[in-house]
C-alpha positions as a printed NumPy array, in Angstrom:
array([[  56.644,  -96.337,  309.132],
       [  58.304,  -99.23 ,  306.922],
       [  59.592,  -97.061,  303.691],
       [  63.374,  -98.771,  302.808],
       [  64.109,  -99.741,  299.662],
       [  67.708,  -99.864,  297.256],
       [  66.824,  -96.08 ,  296.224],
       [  65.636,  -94.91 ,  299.239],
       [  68.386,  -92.892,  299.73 ],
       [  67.372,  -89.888,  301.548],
       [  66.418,  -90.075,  305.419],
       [  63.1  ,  -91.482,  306.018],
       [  60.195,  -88.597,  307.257],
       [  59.783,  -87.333,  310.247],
       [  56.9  ,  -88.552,  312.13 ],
       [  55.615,  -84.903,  311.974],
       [  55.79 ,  -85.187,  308.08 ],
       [  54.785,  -88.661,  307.868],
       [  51.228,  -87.782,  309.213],
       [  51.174,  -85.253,  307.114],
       [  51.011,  -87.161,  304.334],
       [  49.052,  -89.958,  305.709],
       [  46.178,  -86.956,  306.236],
       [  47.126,  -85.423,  302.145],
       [  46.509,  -89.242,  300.789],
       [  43.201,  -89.778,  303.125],
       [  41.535,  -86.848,  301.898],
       [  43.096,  -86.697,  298.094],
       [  44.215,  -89.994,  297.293],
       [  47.9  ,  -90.33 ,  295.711],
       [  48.29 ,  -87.505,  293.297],
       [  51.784,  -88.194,  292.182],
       [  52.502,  -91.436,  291.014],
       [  54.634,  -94.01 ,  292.235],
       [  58.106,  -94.564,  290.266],
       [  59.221,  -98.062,  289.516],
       [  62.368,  -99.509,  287.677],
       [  61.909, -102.217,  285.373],
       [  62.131, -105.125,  288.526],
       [  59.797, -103.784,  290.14 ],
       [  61.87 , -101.791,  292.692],
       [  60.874,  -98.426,  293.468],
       [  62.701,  -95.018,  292.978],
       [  60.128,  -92.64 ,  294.156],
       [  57.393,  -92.616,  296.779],
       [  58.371,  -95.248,  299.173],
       [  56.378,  -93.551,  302.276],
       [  53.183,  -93.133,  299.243],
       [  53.457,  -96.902,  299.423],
       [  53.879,  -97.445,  302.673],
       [  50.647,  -95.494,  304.176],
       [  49.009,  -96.881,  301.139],
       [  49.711, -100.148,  302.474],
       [  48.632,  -99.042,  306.321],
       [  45.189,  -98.03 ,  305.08 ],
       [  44.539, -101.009,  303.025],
       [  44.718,  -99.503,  299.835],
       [  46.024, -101.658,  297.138],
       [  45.52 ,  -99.477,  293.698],
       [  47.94 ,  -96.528,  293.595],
       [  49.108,  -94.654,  290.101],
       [  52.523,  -96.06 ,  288.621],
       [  55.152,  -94.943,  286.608],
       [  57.666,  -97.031,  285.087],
       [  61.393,  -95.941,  284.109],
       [  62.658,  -97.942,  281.648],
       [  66.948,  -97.769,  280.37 ],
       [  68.497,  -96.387,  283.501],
       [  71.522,  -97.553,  284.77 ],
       [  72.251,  -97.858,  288.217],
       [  73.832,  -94.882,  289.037],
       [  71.042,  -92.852,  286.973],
       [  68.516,  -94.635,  288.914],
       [  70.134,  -93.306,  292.463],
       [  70.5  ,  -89.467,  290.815],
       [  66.949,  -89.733,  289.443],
       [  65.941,  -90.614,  292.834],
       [  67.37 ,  -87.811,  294.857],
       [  66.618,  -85.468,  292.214],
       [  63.076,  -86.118,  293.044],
       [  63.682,  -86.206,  296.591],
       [  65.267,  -82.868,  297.084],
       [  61.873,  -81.271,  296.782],
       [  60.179,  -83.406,  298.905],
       [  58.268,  -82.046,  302.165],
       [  60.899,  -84.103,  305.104],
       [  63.357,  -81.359,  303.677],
       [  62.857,  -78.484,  306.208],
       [  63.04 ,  -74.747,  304.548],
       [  66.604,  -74.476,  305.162],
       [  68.163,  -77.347,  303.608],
       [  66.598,  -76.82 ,  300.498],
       [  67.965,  -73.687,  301.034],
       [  71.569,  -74.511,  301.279],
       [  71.332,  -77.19 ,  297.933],
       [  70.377,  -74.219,  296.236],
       [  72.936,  -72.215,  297.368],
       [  75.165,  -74.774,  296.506],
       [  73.948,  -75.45 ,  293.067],
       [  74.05 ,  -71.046,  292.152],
       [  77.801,  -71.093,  294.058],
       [  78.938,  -74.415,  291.275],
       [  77.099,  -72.701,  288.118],
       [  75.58 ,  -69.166,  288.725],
       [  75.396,  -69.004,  284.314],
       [  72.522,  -71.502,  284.858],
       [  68.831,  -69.906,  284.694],
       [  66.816,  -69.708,  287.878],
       [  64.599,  -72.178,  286.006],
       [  67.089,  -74.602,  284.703],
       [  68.421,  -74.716,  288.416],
       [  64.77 ,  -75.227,  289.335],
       [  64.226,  -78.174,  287.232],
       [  66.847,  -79.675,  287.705],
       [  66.123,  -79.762,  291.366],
       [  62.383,  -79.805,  291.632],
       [  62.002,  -76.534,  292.992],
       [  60.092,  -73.534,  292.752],
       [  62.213,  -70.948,  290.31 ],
       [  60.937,  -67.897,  291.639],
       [  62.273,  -69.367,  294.982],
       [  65.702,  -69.969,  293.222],
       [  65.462,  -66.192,  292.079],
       [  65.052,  -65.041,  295.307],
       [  67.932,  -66.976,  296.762],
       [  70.061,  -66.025,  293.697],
       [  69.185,  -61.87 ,  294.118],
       [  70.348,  -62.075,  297.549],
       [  73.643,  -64.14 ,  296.809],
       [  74.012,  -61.619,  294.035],
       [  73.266,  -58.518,  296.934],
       [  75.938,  -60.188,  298.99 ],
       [  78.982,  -60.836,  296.788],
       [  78.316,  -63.749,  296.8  ],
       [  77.921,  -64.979,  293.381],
       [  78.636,  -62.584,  290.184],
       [  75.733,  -60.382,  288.733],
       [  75.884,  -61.897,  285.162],
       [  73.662,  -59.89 ,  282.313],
       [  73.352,  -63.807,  280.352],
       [  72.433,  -66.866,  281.35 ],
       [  71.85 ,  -70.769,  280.06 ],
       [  68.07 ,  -71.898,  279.909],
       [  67.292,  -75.275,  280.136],
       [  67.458,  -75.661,  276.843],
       [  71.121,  -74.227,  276.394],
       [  70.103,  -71.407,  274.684],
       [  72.124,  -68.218,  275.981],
       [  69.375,  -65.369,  277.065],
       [  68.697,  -62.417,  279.004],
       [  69.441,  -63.014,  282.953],
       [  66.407,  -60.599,  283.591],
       [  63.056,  -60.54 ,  281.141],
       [  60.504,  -57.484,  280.813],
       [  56.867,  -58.356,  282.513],
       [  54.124,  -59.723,  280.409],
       [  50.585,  -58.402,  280.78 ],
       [  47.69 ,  -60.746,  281.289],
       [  45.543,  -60.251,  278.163],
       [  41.874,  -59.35 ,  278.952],
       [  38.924,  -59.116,  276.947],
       [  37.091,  -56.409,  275.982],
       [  34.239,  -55.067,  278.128],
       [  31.432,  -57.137,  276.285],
       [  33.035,  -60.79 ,  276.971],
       [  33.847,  -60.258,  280.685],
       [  30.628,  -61.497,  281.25 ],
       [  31.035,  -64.673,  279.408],
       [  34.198,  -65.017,  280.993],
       [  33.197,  -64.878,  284.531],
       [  30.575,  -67.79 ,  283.307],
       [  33.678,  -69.829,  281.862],
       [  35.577,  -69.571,  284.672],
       [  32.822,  -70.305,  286.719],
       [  31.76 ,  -73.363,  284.675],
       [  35.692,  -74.279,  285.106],
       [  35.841,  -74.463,  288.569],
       [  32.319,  -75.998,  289.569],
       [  33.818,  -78.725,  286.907],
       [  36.999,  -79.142,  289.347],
       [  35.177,  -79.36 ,  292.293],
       [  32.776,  -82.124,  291.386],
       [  35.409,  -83.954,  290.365],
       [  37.865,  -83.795,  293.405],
       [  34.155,  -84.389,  295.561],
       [  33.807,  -87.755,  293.828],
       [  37.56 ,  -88.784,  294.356],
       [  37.3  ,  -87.845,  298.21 ],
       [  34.539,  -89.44 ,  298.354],
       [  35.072,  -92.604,  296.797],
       [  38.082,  -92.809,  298.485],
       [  36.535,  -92.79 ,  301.958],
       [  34.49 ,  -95.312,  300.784],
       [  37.688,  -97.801,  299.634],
       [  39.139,  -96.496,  303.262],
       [  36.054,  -97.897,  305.272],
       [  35.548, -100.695,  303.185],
       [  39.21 , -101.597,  304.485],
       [  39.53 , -100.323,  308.183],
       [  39.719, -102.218,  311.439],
       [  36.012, -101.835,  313.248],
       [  36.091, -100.166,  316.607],
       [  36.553, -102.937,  319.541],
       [  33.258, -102.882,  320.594],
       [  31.742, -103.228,  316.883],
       [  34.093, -106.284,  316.762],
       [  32.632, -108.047,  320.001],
       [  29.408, -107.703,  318.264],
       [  30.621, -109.985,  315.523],
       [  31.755, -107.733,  312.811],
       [  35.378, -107.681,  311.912],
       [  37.639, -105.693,  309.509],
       [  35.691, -104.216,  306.733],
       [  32.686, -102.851,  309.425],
       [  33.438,  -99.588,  309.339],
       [  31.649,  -96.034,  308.143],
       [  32.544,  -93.204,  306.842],
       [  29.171,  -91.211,  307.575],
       [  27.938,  -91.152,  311.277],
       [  24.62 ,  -90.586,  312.514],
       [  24.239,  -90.593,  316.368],
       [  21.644,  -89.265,  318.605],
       [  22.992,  -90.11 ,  322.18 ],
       [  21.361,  -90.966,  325.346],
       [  22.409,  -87.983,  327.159],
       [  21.81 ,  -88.407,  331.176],
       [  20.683,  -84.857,  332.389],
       [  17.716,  -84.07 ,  335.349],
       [  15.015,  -82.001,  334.982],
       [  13.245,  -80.171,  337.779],
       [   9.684,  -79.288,  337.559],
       [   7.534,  -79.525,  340.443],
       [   4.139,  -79.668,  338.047],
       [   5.367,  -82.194,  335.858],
       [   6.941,  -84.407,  338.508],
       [  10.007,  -85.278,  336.416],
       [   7.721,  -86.882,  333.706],
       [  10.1  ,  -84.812,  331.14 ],
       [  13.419,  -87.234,  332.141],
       [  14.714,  -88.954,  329.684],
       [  15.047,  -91.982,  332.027],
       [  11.338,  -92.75 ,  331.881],
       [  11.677,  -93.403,  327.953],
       [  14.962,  -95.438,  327.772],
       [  18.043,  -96.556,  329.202],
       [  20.871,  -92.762,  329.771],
       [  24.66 ,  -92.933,  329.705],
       [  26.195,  -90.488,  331.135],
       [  28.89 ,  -88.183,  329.348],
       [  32.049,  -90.292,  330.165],
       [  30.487,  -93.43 ,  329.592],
       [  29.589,  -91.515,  325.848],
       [  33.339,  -90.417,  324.914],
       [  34.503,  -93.452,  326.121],
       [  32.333,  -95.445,  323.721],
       [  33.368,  -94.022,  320.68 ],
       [  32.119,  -95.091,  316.83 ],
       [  33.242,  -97.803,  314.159],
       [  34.483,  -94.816,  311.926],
       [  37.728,  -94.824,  309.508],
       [  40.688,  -92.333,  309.217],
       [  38.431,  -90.414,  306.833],
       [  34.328,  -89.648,  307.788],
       [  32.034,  -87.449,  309.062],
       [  29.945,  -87.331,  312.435],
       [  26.703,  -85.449,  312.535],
       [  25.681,  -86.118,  316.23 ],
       [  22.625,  -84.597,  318.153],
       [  23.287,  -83.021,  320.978],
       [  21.631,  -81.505,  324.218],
       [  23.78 ,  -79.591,  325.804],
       [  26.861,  -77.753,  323.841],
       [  29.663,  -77.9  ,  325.98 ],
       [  29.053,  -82.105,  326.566],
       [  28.19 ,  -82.521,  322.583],
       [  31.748,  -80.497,  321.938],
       [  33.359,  -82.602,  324.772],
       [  31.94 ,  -85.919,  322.791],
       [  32.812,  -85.012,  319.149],
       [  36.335,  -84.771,  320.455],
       [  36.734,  -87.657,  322.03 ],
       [  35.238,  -90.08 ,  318.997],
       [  38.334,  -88.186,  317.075],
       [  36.515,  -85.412,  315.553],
       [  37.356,  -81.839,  314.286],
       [  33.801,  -79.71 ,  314.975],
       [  32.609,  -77.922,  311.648],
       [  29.294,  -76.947,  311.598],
       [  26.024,  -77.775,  313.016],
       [  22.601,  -77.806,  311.741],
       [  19.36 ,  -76.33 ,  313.982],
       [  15.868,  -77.892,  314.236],
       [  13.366,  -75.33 ,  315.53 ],
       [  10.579,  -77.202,  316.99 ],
       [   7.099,  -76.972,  316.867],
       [   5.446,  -77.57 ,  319.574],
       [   1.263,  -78.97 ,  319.54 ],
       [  -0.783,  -76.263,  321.081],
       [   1.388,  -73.41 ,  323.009],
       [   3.756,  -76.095,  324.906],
       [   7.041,  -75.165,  325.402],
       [  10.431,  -77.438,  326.146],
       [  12.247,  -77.694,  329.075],
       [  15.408,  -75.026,  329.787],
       [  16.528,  -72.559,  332.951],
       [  17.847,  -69.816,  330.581],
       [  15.13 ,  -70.353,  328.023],
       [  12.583,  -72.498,  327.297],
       [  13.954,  -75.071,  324.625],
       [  12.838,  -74.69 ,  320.89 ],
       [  15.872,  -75.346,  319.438],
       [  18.111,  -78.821,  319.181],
       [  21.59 ,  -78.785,  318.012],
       [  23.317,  -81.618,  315.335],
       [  26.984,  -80.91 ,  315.439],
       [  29.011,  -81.92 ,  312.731],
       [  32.557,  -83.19 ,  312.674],
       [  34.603,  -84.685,  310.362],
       [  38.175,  -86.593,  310.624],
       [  40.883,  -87.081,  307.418],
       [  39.624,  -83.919,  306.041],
       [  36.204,  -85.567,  304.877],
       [  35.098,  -83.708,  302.043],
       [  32.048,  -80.946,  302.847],
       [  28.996,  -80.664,  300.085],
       [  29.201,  -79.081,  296.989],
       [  28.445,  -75.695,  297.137],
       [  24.919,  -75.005,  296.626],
       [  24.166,  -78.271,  297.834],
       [  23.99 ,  -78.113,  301.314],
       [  20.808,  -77.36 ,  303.174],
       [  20.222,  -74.392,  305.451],
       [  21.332,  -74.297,  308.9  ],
       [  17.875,  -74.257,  310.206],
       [  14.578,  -75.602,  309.652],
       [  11.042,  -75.736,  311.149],
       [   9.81 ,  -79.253,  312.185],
       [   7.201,  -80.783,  314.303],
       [   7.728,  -82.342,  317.976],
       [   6.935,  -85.942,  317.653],
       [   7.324,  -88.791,  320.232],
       [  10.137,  -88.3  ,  322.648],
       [  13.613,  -88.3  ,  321.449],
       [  12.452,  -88.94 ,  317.831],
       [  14.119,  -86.675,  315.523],
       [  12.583,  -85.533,  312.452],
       [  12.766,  -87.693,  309.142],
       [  14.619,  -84.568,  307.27 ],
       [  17.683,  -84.899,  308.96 ],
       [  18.359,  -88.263,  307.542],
       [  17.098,  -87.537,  304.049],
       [  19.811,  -84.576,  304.103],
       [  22.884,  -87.13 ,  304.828],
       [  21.184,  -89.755,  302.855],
       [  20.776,  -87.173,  299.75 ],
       [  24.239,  -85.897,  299.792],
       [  25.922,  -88.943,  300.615],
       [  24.273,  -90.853,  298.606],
       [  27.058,  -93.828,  297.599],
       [  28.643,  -94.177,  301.461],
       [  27.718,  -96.31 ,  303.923],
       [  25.957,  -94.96 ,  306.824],
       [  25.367,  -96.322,  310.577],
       [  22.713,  -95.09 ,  312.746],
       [  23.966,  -95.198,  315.946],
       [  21.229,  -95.673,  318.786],
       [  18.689,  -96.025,  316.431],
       [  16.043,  -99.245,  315.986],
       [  15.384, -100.5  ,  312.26 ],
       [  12.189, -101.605,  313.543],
       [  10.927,  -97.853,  314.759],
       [  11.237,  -96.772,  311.249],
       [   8.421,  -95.743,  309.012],
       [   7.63 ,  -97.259,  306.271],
       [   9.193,  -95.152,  303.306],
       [  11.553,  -93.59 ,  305.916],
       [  14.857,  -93.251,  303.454],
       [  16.779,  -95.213,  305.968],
       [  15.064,  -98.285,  305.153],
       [  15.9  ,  -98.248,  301.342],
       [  19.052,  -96.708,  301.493],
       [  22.787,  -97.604,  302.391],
       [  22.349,  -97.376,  305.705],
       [  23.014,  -99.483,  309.083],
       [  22.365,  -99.393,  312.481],
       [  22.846,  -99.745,  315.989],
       [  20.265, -100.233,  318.839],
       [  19.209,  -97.564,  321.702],
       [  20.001,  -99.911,  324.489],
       [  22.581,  -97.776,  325.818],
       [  25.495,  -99.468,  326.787],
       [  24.877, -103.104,  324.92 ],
       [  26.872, -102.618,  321.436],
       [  25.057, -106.578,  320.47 ],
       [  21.557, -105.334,  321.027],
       [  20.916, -104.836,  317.491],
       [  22.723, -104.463,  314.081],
       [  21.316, -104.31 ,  310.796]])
């Protein structure tokens, strides 16, 4: 972590911390902007910059601060600092402490501006030192904007309105935050989009011929799990191994997927505990999963020991804190769909990923352009993919 500067005055973050904010920038982008003197130097948000410049990122908000002198510059700086996460609880504790002990006639909030802090946390710190003896218990104090007032203020009530509007205020607020949510969707997304577009590919992607730049935030896999079937009337006609190449569940972690710091996984799966096993090894956190009930021609049945198999799995796991539909956009868990050729998974599934991810790219992992229908969404969309012959990265890319 390379964050040093002439104003980086205060340790640098702990690794702990440093991750932290690596994961806060992945999924939000930089929310507070960078501060910069007039040369260009900066005085706040050297480890921004620095994980900025890790993830390829080249566009971050600025600020510049124009007239300071050189010793304003370095208090401006750890001003800002003092609130800063790589502070643990109790050191910003004790500069609080320290400020109350040097000028208790201060006002929680003036203290709390002045060092970036929360000022109900400074009056919480202050009624104990009070409690203790100490600092005095003072019935004045100096606001921030030197006007002598109260030390202690009566409550204000939240206005409400009458009976009749509550309805039209539950709408507003409503409206409000279905407003706020669209909008931090887009910026998540679009930033895992920049992220991709800017990633190193997995190692196997690269001996394929695609560098830097071939990576994707949304994942689409459907596996070639290796698993035996007994059946003494169908003679093992039911293995996968009669339809195409199988890989067998280490050979499947260990493969892994050209995904960035920040995407989403939806992999099918056909047996839980292996599919859970998988997700975490390609770096994902499980979610959710979506079901496909099948429906079978005639009265057939799958294959299963417990119970006869009418139901396949597609877990879902996401990395960076990949950003999850909009509510009311997301399709139900479960849904009835035909049994077609072996291994082929309905048309639906894709149309889902393709309808709410509409802007990313998407890879197909063990999946054949050429298989596709014509009008499948796949073929007009943004998407990619990668050949079923397990265990040959080369043998197709599109």
């Amino acid at each position: 972590m390379n964050a040093s500067g002439p104003y980086q005055l205060l340790p640098p973050l702990s690794k702990e911390d440093y991750d932290a904010l690596e994961a806060d920038i992945i999924a939000h982008g930089v929310k507070v902007p960078v501060e910069y003197d007039e040369a260009g130097n900066i005085l706040d948000g050297h480890h921004r910059v620095a994980i900025c410049e890790s993830l390829g990122l080249v566009d971050w908000p600025r600020f510049v601060r124009k007239g300071l002198s050189e010793e304003e510059k370095r208090a401006h700086a750890r001003s800002l600092n003092l609130s800063r996460r790589h502070l643990s609880t109790v050191q910003k504790r004790e500069i609080i402490e320290a400020q109350l002990r040097d000028n208790p006639a201060l006002s929680s909030r003036s203290i709390a501006s002045k060092l970036g802090v929360d000022d109900k946390t400074v009056g919480t710190i202050r009624k104990r030192m009070v409690e203790g003896a100490e600092i005095p218990h003072l019935v004045t104090v100096t606001g921030r904007n030197g006007v002598v007032q109260a030390a202690r203020k009566p409550m204000r009530t939240m206005f409400l309105p009458e009976r009749a509007n509550i309805s039209e205020m539950k709408h507003v607020v409503k409206s409000i935050r279905r407003a706020e949510q669209e909008k931090s969707h887009a910026v998540r997304t679009s930033l895992a989009a920049e992220i991709a577009s800017k990633a190193d590919a997995t190692p196997w992607w690269k001996a394929a011929g695609h560098e830097g730049g071939s990576s994707f935030p949304v994942i689409y896999a459907d596996p070639p799990w290796r698993f035996v079937t007994h059946s003494e009337l169908t003679g093992g006609e039911k293995s996968a191994e009669n339809h195409y190449p199988t890989m067998s569940i280490n050979d499947i972690c260990a493969l892994g997927c050209p995904a960035p710091k920040q995407a989403v996984l939806f992999m099918w799966v056909t047996d839980l505990a292996n599919g859970m096993r998988a997700l975490d090894a390609w770096g994902f956190e499980f979610k959710s999963f979506w079901g496909w009930k099948k429906i079978y021609p005639g009265k057939q049945t799958g294959t299963g020991y417990w119970g006869f198999d009418n139901l396949e799995l597609l877990l879902i796991g996401t990395r960076g804190g990949f950003p999850a539909p909009l509510p009311g956009s997301q399709p139900v868990k479960c849904t009835d769909h035909p049994v077609e050729g072996h291994s082929k998974k309905p048309v639906w599934f894709a149309e889902q990923l393709d309808r709410l991810y509409p802007e990313l790219p998407k890879l197909e992992m063990f999946q054949r352009k050429a298989s596709l229908s014509e009008g499948d969404v796949r073929l007009r969309g943004n998407w990619s993919f990668w050949g079923n012959q397990a265990g040959s990265p080369e043998s197709e890319v599109a």
